[in-house]
C-alpha positions in Angstrom: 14.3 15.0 -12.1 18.3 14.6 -12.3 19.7 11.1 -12.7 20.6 11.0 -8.8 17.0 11.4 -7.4 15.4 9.1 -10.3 18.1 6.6 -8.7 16.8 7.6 -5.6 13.1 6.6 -6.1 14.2 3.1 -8.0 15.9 2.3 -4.4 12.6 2.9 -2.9 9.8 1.2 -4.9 7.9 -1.6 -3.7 4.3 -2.7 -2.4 2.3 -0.3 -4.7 -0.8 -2.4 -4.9 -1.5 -5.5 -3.4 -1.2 -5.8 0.2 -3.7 -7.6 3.1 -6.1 -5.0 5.0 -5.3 -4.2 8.1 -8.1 -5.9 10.0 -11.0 -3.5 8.1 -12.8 -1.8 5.2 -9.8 -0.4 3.0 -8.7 -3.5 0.6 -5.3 -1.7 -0.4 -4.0 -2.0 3.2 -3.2 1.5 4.7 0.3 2.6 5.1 1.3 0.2 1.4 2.7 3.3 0.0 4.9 4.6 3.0 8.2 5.7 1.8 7.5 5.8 -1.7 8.5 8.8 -3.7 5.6 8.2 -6.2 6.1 11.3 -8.1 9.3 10.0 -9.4 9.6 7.7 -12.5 11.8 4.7 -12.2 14.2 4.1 -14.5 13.3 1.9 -17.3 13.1 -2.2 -16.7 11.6 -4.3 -14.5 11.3 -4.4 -10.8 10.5 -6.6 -7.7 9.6 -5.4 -4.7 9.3 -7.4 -2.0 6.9 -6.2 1.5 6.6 -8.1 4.6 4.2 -7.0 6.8 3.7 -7.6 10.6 0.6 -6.5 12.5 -1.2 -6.3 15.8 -4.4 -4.9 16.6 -5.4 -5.0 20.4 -8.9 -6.3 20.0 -10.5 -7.8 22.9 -10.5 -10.5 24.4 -7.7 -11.8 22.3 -5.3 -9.6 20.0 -5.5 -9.9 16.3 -2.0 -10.5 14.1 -1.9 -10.5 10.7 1.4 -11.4 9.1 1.6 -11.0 5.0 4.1 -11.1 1.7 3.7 -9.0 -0.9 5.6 -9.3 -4.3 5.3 -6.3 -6.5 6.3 -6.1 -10.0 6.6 -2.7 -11.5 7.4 -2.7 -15.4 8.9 1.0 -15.5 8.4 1.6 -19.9 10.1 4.0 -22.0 6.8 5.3 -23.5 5.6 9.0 -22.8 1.9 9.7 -22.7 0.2 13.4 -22.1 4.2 14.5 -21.0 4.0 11.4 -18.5 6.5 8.3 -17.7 4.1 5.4 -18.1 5.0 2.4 -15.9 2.9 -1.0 -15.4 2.6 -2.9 -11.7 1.5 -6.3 -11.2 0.7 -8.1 -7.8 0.1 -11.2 -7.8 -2.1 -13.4 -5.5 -0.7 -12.9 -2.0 -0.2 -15.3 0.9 -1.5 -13.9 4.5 -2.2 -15.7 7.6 -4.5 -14.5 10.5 -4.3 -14.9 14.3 -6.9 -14.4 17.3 -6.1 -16.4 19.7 -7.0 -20.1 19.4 -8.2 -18.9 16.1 -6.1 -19.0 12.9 -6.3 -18.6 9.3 -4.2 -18.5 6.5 -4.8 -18.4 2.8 -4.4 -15.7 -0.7 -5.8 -12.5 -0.7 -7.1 -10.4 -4.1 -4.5 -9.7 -6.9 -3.8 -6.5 -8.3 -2.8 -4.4 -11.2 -2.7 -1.0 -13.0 -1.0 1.9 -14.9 1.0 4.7 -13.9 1.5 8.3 -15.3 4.1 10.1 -13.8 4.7 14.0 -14.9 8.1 15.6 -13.8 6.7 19.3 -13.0 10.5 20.9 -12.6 12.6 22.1 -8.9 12.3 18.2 -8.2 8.4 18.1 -7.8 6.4 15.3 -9.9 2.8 14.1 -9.7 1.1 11.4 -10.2 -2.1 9.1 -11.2 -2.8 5.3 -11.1 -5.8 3.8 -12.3 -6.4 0.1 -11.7 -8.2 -2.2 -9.7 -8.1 -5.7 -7.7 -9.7 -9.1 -8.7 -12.9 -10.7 -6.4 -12.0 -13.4 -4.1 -14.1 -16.4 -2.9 -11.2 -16.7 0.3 -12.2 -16.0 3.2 -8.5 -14.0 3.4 -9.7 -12.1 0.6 -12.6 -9.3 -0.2 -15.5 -10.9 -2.4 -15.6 -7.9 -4.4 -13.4 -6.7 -7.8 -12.9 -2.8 -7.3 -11.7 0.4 -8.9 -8.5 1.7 -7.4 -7.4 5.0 -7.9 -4.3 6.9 -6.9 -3.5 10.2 -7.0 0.1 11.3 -5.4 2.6 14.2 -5.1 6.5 14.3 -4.4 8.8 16.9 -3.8 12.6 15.1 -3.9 15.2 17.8 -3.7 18.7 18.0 -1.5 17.9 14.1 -0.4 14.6 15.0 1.0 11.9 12.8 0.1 8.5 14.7 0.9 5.4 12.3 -0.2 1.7 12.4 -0.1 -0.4 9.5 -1.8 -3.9 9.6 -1.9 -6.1 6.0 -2.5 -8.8 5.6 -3.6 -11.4 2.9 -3.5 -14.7 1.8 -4.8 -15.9 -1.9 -4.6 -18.4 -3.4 -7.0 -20.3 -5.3 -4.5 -21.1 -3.4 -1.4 -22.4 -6.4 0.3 -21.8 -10.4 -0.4 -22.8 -13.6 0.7 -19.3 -15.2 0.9 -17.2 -15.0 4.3 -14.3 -12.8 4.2 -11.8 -10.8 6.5 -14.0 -8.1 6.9 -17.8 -9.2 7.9 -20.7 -7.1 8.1 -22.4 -7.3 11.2 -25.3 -9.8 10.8 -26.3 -12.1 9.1 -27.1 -13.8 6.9 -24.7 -11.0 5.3 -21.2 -11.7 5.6 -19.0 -9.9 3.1 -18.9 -6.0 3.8 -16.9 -3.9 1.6 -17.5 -0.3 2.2 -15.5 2.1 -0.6 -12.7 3.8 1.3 -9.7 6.5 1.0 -6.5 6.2 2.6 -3.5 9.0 2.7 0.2 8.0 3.4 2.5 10.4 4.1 6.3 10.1 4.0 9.0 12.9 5.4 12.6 11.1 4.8 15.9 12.9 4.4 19.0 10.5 3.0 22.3 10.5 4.2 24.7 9.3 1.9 23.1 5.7 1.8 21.0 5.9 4.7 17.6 7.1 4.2 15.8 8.4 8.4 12.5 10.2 8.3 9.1 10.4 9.7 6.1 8.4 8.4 2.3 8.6 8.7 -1.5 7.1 7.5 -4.8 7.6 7.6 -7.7 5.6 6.2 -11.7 6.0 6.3 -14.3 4.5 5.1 -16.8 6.4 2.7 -20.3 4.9 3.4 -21.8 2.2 5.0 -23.0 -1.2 2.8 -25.6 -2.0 5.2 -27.5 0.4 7.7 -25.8 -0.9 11.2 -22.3 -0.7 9.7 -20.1 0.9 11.5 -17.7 2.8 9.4 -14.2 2.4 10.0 -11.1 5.5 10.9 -7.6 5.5 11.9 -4.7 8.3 12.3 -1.6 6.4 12.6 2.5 8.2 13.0 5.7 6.2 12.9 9.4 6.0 11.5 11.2 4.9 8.6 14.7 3.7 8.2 16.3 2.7 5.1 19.8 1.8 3.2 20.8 1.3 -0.3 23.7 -1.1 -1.5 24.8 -1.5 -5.3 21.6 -3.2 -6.6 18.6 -3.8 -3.7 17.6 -1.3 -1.6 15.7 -2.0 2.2 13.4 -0.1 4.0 11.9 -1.0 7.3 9.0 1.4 8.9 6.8 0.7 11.6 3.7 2.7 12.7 1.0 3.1 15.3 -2.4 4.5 16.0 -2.8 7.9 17.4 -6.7 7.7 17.3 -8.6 4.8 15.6 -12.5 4.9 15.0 -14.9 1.7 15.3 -11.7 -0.6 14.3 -11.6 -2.5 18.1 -8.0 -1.7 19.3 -5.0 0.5 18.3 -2.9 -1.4 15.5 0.9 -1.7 15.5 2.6 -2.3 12.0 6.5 -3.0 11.2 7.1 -3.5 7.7 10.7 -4.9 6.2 10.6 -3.7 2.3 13.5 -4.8 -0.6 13.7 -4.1 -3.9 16.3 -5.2 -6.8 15.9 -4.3 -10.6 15.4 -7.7 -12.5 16.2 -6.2 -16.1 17.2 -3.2 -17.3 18.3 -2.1 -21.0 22.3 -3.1 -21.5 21.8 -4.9 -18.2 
């Protein structure tokens, strides 16, 4: 990739792992990834990206918000492995808070980390695969399972475009707990449900000088059912990006909402307001 698109993609990292679920069975929250060129290597040095996420599903009788703030630390190395960039991310505990309404909770949800290989296949396409995973949680914010996540993602970043499918996979170590959590199973005396899952989010940007416009999109299922009533969980979900990028930080803000939705109570809403600034870099 030429020097202007690698500066490109460094504008746009952020949330790549830890992020609150949106009200169901996928831990990584669906739509984290939007407007990420992920087949692109940053350049080397450490990151922070910063996500704030606003949500509302229209449950009945009351709505459901979620509001969360997720710090992302990406340690982009100079080490090659297989022909791949290799690149470290790190996400800390997270703080969320939860409204339906009279009801309110707030609290951490699961941290999160993992590797990155990135290959740069030539004519401005790269690929990419993560391998990582998130801690357990006791929280009732949090899922009381540690799981396997896996990412698997493709970019094609030529003449500003930035043309982005990420593929996430998940796969929990504890189908079914007895801990409360944000996503209960349906009886007791079960109350932690963590099916595995696999979301898709899909990014179609274009820049203009340093304004980034585009269309956005997500999906997420889950892949089986933990207990035999479960109900397992779908959306389809289209939106807009819009981004800018001055000397040092870059924003993005997208929002999205559900075109269908299986099982999940309500179509969800989602804006998200995403910065990122370089905290070191070689010579820096």
């Amino acid at each position: 990739m030429n020097k202007k698109l690698t500066k490109c993609a460094a504008a746009a990292v952020l949330s790549i792992g830890a992020a609150a679920p949106a009200f169901g069975g996928s831990v990584t929250r669906p739509g984290d990834t939007i407007g990420l060129p992920v087949g692109v290597p940053l350049p080397e040095g450490l990151w922070l990206g910063n996500n704030t996420t606003w949500e509302r599903r229209g449950t009945s009788p009351n709505s459901t918000r979620l509001l969360v703030d997720t710090p992302i630390f990406v340690w982009s190395t100079r080490w090659t492995f297989l022909g791949a960039r290799l690149q470290a991310t790190f996400g800390p505990l997270v703080p969320l808070k939860i409204e339906s309404g009279d009801f309110e909770i707030d609290g951490l949800f699961n941290s999160f980390g993992a590797a990155q290989l990135i290959w740069d296949l030539g004519n401005n396409w790269g690929v990419t695969y993560m391998l990582g995973g998130y801690t357990d949680s006791s929280k009732s914010t949090g899922y009381s399972s540690a799981s396997l996540n896996q990412r698997f993602g493709v970019s094609y970043t030529g003449n500003g475009w930035n043309l982005t499918a990420n593929a996430i996979w998940g796969i929990n170590f504890d189908e079914v707990t007895s801990e409360p959590q944000i996503s209960p199973c349906p009886t007791a005396p079960q109350f932690g449900c963590n099916p595995d899952f696999l979301n898709v989010d899909l990014t179609a940007t274009k820049r203009f000088g340093k304004w980034e416009l585009g269309a956005v999109g997500l999906h997420s299922t889950d892949l089986n059912a933990p207990i035999a009533d479960y109900q397992k969980q779908r959306q389809f979900a289209l939106g807009g990006l819009v981004g800018y990028t001055f000397d040092r930080v870059s924003v993005q803000f997208y929002f999205t909402t559900n075109v269908s939705e299986d099982n999940y109570g309500g179509d969800n809403t989602s804006g998200n307001f995403r910065f990122t600034i370089p905290l070191w870099q070689p010579g820096g």
